[in-house]
DSSP file (Angstrom, degrees, kcal/mol; ACC not computed):
  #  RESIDUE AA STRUCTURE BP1 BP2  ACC     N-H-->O    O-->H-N    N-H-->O    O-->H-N    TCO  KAPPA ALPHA  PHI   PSI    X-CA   Y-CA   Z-CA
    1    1 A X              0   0    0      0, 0.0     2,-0.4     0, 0.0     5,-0.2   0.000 360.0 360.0 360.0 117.7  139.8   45.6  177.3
    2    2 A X        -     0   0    0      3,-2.6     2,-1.1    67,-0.1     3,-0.5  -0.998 360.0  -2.9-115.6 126.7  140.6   46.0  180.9
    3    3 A X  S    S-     0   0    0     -2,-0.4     3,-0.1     1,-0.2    62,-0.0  -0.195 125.3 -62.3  88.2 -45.7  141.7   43.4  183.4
    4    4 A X  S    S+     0   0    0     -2,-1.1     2,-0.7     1,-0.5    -1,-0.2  -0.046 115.7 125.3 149.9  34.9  141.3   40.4  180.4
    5    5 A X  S    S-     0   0    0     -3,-0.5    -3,-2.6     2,-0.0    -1,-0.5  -0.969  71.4-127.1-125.9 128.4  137.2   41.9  180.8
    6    6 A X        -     0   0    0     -2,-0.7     2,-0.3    -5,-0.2    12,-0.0  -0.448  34.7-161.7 -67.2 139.6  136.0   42.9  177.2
    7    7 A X        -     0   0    0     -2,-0.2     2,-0.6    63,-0.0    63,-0.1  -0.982  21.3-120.4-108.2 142.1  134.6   47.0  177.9
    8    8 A X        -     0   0    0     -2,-0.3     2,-0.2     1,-0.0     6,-0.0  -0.747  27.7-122.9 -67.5 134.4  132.5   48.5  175.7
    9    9 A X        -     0   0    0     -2,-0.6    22,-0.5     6,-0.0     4,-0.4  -0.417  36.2-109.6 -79.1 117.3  134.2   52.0  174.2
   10   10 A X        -     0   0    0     -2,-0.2     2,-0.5     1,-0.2    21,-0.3   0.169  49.5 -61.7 -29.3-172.2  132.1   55.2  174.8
   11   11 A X  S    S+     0   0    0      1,-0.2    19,-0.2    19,-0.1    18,-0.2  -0.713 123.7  26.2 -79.8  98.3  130.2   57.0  172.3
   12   12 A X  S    S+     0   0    0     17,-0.7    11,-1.7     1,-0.7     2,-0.4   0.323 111.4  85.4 126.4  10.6  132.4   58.7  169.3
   13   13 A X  E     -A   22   0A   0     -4,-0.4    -1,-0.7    -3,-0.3    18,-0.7  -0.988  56.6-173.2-150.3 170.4  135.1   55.9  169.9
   14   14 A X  E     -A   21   0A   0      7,-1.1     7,-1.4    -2,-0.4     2,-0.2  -0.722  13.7-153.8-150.1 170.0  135.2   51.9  168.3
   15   15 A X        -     0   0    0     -2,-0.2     5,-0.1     5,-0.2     4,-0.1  -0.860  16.1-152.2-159.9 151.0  138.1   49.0  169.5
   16   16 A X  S    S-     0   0    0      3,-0.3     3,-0.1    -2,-0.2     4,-0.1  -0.453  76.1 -58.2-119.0  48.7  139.1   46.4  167.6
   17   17 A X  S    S+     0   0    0      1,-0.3     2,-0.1     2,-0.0     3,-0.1   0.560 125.8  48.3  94.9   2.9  139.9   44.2  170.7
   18   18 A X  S    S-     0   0    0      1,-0.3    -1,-0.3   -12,-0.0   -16,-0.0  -0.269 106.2  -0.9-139.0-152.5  142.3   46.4  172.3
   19   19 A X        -     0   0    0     -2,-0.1     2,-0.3    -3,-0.1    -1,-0.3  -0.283  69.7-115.4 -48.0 131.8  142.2   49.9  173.1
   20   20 A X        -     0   0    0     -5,-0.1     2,-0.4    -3,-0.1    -5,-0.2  -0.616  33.8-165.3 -71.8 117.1  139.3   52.1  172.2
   21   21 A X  E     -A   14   0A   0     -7,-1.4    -7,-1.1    -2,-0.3    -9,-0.1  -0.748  29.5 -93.0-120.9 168.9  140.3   54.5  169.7
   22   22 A X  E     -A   13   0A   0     -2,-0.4    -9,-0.2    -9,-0.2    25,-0.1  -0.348  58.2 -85.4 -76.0 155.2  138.2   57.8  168.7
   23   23 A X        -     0   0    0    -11,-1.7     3,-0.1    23,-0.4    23,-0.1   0.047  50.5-111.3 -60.1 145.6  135.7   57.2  165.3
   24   24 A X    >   -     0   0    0      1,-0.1     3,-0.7     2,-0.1     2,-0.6   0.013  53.8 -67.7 -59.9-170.8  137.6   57.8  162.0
   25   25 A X  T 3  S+     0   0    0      1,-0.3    -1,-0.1    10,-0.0     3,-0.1  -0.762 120.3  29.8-102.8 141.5  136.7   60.9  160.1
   26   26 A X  T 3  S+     0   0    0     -2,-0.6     2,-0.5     1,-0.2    10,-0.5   0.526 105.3  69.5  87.7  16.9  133.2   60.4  158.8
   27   27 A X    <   +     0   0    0     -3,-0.7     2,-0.2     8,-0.2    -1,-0.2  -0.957  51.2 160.2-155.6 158.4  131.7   58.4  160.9
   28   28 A X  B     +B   34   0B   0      6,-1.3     6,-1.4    -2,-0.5    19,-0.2  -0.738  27.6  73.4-146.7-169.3  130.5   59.0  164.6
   29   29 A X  S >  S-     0   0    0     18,-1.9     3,-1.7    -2,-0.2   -17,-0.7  -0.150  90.6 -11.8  82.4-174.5  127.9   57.4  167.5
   30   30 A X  G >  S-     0   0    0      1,-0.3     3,-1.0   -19,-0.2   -19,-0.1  -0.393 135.8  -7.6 -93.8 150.7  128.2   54.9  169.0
   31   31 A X  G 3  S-     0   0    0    -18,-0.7    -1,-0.3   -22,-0.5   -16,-0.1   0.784 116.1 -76.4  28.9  44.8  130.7   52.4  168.2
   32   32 A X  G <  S+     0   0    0     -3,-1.7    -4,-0.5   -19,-0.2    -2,-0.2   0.425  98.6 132.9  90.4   4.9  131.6   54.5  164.7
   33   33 A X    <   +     0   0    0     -3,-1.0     2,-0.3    -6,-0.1    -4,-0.2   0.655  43.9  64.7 -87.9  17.7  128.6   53.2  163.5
   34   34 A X  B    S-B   28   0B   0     -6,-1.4    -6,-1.3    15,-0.0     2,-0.4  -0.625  70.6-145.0 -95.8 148.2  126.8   56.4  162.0
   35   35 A X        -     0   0    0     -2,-0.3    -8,-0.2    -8,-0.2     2,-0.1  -0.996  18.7-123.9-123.9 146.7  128.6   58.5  158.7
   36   36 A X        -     0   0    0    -10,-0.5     8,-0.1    -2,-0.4    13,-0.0  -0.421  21.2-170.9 -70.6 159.4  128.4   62.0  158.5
   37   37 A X        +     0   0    0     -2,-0.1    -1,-0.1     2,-0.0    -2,-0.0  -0.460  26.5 175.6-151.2  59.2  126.9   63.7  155.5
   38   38 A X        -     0   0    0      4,-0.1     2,-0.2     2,-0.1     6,-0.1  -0.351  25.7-136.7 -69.6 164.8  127.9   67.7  156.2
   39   39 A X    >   -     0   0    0      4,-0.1     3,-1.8    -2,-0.0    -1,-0.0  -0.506  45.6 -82.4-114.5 156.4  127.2   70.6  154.0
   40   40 A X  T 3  S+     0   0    0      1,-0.3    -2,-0.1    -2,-0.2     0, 0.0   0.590 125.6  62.0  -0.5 -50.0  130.1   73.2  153.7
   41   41 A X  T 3  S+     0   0    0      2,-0.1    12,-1.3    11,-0.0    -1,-0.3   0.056  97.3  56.3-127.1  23.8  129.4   74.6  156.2
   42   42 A X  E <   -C   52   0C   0     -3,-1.8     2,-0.2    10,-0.3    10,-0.1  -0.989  56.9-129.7-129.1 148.6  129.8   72.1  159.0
   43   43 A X  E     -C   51   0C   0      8,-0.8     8,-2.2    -2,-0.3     2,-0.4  -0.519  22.5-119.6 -94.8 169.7  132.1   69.4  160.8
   44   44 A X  E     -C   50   0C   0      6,-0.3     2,-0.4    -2,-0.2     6,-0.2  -0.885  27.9-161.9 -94.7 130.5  131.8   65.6  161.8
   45   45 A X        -     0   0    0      4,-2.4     4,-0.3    -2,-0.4   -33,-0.0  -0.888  20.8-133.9-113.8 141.7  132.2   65.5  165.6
   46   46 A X  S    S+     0   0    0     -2,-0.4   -23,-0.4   -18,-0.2   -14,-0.1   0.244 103.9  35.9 -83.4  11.1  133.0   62.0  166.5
   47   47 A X  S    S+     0   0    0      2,-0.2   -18,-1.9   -19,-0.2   -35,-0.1   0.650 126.5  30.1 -87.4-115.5  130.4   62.1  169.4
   48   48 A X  S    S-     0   0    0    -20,-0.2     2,-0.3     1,-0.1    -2,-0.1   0.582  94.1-126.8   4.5 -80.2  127.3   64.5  167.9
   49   49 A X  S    S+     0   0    0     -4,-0.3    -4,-2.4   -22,-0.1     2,-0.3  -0.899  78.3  10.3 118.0-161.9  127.3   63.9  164.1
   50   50 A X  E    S+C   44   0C   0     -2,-0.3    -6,-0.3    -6,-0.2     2,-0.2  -0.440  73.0 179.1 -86.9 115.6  127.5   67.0  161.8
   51   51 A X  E     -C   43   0C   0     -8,-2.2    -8,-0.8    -2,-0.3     4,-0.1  -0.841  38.4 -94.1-129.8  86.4  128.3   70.2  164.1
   52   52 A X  E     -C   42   0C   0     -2,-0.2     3,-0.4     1,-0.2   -10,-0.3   0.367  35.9-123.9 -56.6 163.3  128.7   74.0  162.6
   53   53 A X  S    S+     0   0    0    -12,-1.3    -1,-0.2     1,-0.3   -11,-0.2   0.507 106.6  51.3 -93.1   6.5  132.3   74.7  161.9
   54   54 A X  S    S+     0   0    0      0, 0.0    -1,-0.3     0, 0.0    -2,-0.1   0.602  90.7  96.1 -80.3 -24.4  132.6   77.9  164.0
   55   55 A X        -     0   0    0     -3,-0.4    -4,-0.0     1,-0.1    23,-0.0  -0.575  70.0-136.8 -99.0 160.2  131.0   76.2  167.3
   56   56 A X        +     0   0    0     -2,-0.1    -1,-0.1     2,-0.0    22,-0.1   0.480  24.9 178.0 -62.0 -32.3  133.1   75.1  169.6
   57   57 A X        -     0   0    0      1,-0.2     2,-0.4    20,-0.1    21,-0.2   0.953  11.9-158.6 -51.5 144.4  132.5   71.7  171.2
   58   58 A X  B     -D   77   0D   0     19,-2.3    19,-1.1    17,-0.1     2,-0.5  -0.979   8.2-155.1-122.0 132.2  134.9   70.3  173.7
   59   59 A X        +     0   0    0     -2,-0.4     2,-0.3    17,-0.2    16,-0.1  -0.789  13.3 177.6 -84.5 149.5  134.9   66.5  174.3
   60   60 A X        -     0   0    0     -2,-0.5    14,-1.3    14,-0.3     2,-0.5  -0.912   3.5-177.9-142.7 119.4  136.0   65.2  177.1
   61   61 A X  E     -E   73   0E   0     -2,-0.3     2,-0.5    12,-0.2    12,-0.2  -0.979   8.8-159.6-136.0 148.6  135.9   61.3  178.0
   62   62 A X  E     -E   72   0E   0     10,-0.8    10,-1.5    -2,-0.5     2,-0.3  -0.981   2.0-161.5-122.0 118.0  137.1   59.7  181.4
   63   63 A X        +     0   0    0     -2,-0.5     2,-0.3     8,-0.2     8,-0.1  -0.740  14.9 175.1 -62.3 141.9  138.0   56.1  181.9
   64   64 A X        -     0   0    0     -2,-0.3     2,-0.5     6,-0.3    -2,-0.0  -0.971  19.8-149.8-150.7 150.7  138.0   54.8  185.5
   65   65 A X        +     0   0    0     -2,-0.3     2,-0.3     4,-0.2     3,-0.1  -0.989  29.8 157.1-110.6 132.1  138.6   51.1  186.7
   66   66 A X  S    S-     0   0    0     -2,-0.5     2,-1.5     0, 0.0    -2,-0.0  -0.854  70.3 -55.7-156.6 120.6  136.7   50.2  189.9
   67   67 A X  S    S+     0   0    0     -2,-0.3    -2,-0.0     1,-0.2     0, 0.0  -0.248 145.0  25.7  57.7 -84.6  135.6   46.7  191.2
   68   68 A X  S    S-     0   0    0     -2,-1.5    -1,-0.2    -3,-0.1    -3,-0.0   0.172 112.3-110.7-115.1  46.5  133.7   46.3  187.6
   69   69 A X        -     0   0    0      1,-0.2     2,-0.4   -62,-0.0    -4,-0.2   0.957  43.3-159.9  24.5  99.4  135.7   48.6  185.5
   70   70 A X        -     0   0    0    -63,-0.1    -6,-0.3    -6,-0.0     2,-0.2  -0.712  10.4-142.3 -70.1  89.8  133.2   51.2  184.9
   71   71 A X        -     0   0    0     -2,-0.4     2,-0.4    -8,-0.1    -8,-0.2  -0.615  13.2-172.1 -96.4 155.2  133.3   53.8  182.0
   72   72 A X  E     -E   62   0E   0    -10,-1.5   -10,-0.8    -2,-0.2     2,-0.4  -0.959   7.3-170.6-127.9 144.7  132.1   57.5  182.8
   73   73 A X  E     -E   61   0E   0     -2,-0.4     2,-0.5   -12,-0.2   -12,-0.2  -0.984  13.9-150.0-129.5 130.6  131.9   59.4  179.6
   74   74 A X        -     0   0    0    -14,-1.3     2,-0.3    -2,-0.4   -14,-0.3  -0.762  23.6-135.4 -96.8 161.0  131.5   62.9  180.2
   75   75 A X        -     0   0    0     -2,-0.5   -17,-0.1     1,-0.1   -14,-0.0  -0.701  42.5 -47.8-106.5 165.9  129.2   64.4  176.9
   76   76 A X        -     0   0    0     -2,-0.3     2,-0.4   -17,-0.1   -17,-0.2   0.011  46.8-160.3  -4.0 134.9  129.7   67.7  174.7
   77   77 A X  B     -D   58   0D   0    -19,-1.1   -19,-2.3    -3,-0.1     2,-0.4  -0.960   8.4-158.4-101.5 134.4  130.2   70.8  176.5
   78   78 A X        -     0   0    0     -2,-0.4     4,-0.3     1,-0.2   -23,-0.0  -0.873  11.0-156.8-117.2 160.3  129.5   73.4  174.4
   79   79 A X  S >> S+     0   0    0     -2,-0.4     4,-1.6     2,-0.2     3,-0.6   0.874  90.8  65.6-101.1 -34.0  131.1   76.7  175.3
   80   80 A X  H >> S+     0   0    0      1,-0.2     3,-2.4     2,-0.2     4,-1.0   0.954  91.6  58.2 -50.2 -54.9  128.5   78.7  173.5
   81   81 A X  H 3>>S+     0   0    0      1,-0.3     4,-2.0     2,-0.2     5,-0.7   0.832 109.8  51.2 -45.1 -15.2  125.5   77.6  175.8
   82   82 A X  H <>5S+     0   0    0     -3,-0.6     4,-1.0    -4,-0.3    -1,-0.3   0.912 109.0  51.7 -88.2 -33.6  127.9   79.3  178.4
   83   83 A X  H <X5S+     0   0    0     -3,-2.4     4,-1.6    -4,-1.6    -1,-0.2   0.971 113.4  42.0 -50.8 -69.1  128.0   82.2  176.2
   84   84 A X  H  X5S+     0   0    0     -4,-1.0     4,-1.4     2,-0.3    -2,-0.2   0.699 108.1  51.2 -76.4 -55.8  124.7   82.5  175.9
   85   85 A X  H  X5S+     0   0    0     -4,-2.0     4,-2.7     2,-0.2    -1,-0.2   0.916 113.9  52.4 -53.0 -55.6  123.2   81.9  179.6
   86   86 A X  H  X<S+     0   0    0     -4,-1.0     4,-1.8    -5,-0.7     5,-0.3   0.944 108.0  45.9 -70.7 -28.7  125.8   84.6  180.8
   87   87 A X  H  X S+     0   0    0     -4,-1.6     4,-1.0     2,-0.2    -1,-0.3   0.767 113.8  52.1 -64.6 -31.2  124.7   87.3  178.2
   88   88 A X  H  X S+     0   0    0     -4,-1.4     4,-1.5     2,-0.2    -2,-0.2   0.882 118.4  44.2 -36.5 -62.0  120.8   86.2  179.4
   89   89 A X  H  X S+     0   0    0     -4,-2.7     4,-1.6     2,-0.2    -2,-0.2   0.692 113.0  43.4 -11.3 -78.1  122.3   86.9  182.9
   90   90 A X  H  X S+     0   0    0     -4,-1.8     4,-1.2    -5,-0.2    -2,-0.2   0.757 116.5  45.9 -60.2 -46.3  123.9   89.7  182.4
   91   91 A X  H >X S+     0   0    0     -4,-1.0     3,-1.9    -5,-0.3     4,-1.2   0.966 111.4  53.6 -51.9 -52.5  121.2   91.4  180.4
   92   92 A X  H >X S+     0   0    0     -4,-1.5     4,-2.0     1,-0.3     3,-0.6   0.991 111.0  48.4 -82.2 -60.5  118.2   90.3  183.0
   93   93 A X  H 3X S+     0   0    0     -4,-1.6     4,-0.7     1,-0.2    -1,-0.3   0.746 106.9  52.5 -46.9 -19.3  120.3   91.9  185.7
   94   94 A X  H XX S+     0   0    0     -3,-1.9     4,-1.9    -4,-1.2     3,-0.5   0.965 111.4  51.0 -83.8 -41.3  120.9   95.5  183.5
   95   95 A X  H <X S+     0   0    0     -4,-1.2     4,-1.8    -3,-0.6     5,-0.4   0.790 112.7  44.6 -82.0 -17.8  116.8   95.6  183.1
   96   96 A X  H 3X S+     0   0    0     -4,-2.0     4,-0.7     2,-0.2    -1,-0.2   0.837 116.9  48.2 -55.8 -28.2  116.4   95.0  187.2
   97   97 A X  H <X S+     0   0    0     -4,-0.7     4,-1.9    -3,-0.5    -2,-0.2   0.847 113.5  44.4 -96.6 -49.0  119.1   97.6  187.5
   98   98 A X  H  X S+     0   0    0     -4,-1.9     4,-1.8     3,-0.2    -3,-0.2   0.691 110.5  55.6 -54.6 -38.4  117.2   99.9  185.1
   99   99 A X  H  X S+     0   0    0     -4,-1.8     4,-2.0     2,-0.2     5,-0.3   0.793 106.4  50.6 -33.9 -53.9  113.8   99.3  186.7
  100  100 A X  H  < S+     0   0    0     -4,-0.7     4,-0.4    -5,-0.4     5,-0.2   0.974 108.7  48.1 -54.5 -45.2  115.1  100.3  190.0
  101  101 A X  H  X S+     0   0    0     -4,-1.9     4,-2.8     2,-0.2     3,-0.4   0.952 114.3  48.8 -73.4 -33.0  116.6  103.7  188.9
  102  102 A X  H  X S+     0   0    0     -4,-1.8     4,-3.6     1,-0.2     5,-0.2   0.971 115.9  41.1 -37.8 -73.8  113.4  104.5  187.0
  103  103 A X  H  X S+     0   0    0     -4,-2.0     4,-0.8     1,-0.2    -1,-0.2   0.531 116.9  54.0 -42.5 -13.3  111.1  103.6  190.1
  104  104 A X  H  > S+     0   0    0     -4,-0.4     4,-5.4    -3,-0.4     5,-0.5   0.843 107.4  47.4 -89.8 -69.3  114.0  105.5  192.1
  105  105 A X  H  X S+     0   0    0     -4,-2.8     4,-3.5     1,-0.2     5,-0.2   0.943 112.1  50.9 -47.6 -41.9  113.6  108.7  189.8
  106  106 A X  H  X S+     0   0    0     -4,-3.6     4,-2.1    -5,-0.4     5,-0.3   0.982 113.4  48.5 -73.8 -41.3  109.4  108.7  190.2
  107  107 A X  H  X S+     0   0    0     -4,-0.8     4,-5.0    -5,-0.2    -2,-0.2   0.973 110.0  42.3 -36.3 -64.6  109.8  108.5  193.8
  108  108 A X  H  X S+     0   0    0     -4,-5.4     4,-1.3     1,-0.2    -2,-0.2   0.936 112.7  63.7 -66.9 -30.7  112.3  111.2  194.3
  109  109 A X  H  < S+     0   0    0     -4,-3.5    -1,-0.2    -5,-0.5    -2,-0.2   0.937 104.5  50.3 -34.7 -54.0  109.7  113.1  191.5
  110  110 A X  H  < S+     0   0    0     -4,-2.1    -2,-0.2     1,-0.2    -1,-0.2   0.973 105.8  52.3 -55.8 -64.1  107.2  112.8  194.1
  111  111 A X  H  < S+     0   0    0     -4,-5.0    -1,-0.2    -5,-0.3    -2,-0.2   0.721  96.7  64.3 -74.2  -2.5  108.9  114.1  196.7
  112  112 A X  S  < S-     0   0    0     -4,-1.3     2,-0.4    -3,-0.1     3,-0.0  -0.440  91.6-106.2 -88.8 177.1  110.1  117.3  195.5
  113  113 A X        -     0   0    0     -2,-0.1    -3,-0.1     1,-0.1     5,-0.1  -0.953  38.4-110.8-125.8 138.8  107.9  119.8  194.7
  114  114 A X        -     0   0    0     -2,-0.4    -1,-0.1    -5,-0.1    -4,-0.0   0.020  25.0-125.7 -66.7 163.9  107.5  120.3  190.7
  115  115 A X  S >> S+     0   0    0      1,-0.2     3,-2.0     2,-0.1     4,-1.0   0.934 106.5  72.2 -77.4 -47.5  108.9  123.6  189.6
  116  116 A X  H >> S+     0   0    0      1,-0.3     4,-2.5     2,-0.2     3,-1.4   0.901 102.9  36.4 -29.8 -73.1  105.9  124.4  188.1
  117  117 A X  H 34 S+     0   0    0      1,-0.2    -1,-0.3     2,-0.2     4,-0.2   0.219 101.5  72.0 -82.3  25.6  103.7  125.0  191.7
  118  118 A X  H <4 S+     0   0    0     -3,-2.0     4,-0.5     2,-0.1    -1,-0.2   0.311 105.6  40.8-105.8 -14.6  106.8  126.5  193.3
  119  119 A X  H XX S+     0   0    0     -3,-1.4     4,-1.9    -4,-1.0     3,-1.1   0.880 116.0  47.5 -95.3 -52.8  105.8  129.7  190.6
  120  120 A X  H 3X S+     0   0    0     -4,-2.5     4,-2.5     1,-0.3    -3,-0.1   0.769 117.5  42.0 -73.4 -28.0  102.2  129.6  191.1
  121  121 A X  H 3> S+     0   0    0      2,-0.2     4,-1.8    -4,-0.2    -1,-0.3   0.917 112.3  53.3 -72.9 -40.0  102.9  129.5  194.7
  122  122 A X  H X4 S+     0   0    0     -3,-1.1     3,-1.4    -4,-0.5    -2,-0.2   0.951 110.6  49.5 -78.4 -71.0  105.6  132.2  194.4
  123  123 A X  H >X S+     0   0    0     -4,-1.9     3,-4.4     1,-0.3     4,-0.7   0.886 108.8  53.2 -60.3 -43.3  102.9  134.5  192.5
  124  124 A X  H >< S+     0   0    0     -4,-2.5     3,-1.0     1,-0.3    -1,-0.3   0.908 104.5  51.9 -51.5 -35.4  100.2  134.0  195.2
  125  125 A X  T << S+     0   0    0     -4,-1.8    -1,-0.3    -3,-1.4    -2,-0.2   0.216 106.6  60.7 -83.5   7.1  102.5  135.0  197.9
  126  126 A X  T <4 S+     0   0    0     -3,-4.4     2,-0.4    -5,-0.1    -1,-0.3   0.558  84.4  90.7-115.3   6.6  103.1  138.2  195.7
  127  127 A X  S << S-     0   0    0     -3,-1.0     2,-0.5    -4,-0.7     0, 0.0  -0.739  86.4-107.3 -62.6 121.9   99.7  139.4  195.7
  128  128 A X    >   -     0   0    0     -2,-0.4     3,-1.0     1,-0.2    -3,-0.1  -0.407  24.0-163.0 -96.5 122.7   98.6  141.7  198.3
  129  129 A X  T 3  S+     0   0    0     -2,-0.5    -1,-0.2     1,-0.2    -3,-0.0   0.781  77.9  61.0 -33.8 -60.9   96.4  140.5  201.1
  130  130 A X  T 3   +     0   0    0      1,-0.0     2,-0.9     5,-0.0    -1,-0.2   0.255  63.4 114.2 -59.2  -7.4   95.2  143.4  202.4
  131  131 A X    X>  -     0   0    0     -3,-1.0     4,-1.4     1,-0.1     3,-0.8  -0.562  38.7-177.4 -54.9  81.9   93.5  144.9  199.8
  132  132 A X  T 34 S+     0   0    0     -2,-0.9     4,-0.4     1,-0.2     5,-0.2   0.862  70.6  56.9 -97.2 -17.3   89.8  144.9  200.9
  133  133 A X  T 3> S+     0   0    0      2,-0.2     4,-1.4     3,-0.1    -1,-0.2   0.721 104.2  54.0 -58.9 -13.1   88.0  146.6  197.5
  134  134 A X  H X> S+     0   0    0     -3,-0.8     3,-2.3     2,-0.1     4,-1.1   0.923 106.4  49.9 -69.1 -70.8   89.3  144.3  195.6
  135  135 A X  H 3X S+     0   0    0     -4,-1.4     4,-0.6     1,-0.3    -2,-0.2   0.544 110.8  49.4 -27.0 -14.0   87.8  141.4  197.8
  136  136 A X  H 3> S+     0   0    0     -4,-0.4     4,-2.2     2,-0.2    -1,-0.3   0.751 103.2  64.2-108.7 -25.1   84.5  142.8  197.8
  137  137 A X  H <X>S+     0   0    0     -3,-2.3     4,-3.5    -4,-1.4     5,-0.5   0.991 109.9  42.6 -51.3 -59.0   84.6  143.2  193.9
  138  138 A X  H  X5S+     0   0    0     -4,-1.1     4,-0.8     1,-0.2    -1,-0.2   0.758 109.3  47.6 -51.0 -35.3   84.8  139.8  193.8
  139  139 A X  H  X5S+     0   0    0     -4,-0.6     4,-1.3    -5,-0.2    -1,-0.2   0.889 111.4  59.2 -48.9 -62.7   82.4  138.8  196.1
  140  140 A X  H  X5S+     0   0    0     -4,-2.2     4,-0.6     1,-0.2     3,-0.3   0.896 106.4  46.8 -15.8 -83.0   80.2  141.4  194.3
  141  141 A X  H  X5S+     0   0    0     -4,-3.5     4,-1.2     1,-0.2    -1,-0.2   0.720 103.1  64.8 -71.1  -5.0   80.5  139.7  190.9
  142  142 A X  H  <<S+     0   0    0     -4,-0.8    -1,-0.2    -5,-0.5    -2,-0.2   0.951 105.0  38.2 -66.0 -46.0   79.9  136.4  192.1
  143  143 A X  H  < S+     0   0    0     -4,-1.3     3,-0.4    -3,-0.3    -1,-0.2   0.675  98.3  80.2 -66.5 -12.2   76.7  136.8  193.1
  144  144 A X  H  < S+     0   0    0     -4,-0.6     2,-2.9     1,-0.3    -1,-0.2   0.975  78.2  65.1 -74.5 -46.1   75.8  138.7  190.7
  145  145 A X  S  < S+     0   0    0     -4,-1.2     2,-0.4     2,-0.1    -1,-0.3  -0.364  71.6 115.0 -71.3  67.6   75.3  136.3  188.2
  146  146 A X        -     0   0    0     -2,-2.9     2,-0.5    -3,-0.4     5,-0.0  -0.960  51.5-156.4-145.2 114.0   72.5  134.6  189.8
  147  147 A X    >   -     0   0    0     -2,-0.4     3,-2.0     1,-0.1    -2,-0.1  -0.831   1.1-159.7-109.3 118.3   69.4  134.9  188.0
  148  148 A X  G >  S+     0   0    0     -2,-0.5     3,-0.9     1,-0.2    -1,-0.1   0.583  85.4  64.9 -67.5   7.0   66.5  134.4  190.3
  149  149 A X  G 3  S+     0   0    0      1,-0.3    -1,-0.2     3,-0.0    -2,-0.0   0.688  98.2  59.5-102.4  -3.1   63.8  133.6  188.0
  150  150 A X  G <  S+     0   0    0     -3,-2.0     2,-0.3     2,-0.1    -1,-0.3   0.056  92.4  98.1-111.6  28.6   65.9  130.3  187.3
  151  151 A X  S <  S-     0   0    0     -3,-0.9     2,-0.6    -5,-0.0    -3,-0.0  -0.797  80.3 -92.4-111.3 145.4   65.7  129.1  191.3
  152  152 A X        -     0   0    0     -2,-0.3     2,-0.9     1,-0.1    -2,-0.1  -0.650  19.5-137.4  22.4  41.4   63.8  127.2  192.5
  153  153 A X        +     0   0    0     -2,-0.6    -1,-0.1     1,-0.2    -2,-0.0  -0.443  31.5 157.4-108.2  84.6   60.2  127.5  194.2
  154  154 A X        +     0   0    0     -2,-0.9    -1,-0.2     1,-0.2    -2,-0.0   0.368  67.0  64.3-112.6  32.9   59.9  125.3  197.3
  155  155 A X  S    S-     0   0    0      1,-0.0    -1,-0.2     0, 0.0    -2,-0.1   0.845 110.8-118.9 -92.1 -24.4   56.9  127.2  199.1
  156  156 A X              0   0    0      0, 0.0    -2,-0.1     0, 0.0    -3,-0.1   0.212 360.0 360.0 125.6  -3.5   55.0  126.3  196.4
  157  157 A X              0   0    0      0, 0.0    -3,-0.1     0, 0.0    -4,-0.0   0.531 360.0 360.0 -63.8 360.0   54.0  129.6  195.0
């Protein structure tokens, strides 16, 4: 009651003509009218119903009088979702973070030159240039293995 004007009492709380006071234990909703029926291993919230007995839930409820006395009820906040979003958060940000330095590392891969052709290069540059029997050995055996009888005939003979 506000002003001599009946209010109705948020959700999780009942009046008997007077003040709105919060739902007795066992019962919840609006205006008390629900009973709980928890297991062991759960509470009665006088909002919500049947709640596990480790999460937290915070109520909060705001009265305000204005012009036609107006109730704002704020609902549940639960502190786990908050938990939960910032570990989602934090996590999505460590695999961006992880991406990068991978894509960072293949880059910088690229631009060095692998150890691997830095020997093969090393042993060409220790071979000696100038050597001109060798060169002609090669030359030599290349050709060699060219079997004419397996060529071609396009004069037509």
């Amino acid at each position: 009651m506000s002003n001599d004007v009946c209010v109705e009492c948020p959700v999780g709380f009942y009046s008997k003509g007077e003040v709105c006071e919060k739902c007795e234990n066992g019962h919840f909703g609006k205006k008390c009218g629900w009973r709980c029926s928890c297991s062991s291993m759960e509470r009665c919230d006088h909002v919500t119903g049947c709640v596990p007995i480790d999460d937290k839930t915070e109520t909060a409820v705001t009265v305000t009088n204005d012009k036609g006395s107006h109730n704002d009820v704020r609902e549940a906040v639960n502190n786990n979702v908050v938990t939960y979003m910032t570990c989602v958060a934090v996590g999505s940000v460590l695999v961006v973070v992880f991406g990068l330095i991978v894509k960072n590392r293949e880059a910088i891969c690229r631009l060095k030159p692998s150890t691997k052709a830095m020997k093969t290069e090393n042993k060409k540059r220790k071979w000696p240039k100038f050597s001109i029997g060798k060169a002609n050995v090669k030359k030599e055996s290349l050709y060699a293995d060219i079997n004419e009888k397996y060529m071609l005939n396009f004069d037509g003979e």
